[in-house]
C-alpha positions as a printed Julia matrix, in Angstrom:
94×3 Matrix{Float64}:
  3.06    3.85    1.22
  3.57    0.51   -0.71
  6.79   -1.02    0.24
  9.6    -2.9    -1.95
 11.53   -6.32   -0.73
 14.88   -5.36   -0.33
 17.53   -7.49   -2.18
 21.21   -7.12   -1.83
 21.63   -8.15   -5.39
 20.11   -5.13   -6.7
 22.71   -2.96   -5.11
 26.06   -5.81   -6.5
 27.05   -3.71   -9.81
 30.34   -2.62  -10.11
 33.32   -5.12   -8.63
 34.07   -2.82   -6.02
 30.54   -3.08   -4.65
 31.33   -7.27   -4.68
 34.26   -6.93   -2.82
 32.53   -4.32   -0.36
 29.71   -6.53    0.13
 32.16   -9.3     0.59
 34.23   -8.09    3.19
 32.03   -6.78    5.16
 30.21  -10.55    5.15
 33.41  -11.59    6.39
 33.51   -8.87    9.21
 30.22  -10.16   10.15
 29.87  -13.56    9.81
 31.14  -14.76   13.37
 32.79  -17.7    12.89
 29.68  -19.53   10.66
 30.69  -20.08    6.77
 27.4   -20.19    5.94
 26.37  -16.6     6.27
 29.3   -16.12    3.77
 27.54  -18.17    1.32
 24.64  -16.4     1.61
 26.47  -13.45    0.82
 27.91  -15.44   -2.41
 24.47  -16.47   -3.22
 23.68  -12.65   -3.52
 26.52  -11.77   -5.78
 25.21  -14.97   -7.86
 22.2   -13.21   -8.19
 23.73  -10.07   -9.39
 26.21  -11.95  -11.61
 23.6   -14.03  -14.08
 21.95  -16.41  -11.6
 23.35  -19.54  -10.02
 23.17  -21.42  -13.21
 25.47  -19.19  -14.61
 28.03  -18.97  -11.94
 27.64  -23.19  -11.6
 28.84  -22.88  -14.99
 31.36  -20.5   -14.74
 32.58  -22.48  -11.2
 32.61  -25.73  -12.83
 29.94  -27.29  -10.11
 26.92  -29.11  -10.41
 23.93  -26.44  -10.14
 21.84  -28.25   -7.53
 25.02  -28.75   -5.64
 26.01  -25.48   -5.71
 22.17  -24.28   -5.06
 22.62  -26.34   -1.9
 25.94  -25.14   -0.77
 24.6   -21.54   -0.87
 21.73  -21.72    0.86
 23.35  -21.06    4.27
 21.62  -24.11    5.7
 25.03  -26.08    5.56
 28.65  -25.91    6.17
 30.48  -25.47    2.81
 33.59  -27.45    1.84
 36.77  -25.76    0.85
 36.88  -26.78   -2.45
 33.64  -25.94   -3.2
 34.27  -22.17   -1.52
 37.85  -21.97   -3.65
 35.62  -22.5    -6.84
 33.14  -20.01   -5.84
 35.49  -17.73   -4.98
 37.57  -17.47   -8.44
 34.39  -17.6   -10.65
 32.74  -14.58   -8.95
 36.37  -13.11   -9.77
 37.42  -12.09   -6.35
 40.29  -13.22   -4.18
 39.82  -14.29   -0.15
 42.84  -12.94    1.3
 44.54  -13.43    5.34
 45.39  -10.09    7.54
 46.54   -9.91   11.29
């Protein structure tokens, strides 16, 4: 039986799947910001491509190619822009 590559963007339609996927990046990513930008560069994927959310973030494609790659530590600003053009909100709990 032939087998199919799984992507995660295939599965990122609705919003609520975003956020879901999201979150539970967050639950998972053990203190390492870069597994969370892997999980951005999914959504990215699902959203139009990472030219399109570069645009929609107001970032320099290659830069933003780079920060999502998960081979470096992302800077705040960078993450804050991410964050508001995939249209989600990073929010604190205790």
């Amino acid at each position: 039986m032939p087998t199919r590559a799984h992507r995660a963007s295939d599965y990122l339609e609705t919003p609520e799947d975003i956020v879901a996927y999201l979150n539970a990046a967050m639950e998972e990513w053990d203190d390492d910001p870069r597994l969370l930008m892997k999980a951005f560069r999914n959504v990215a994927e699902a959203r139009g491509g990472v030219s399109e959310l570069a645009r929609r973030a107001r970032l320099d494609r290659v830069a933003l190619s780079r920060a999502l790659s998960g081979r470096r530590n992302p800077r705040l600003d960078t993450l804050a822009k991410v964050v508001a053009a995939c249209g989600v909100k990073l929010r604190f709990e205790t």
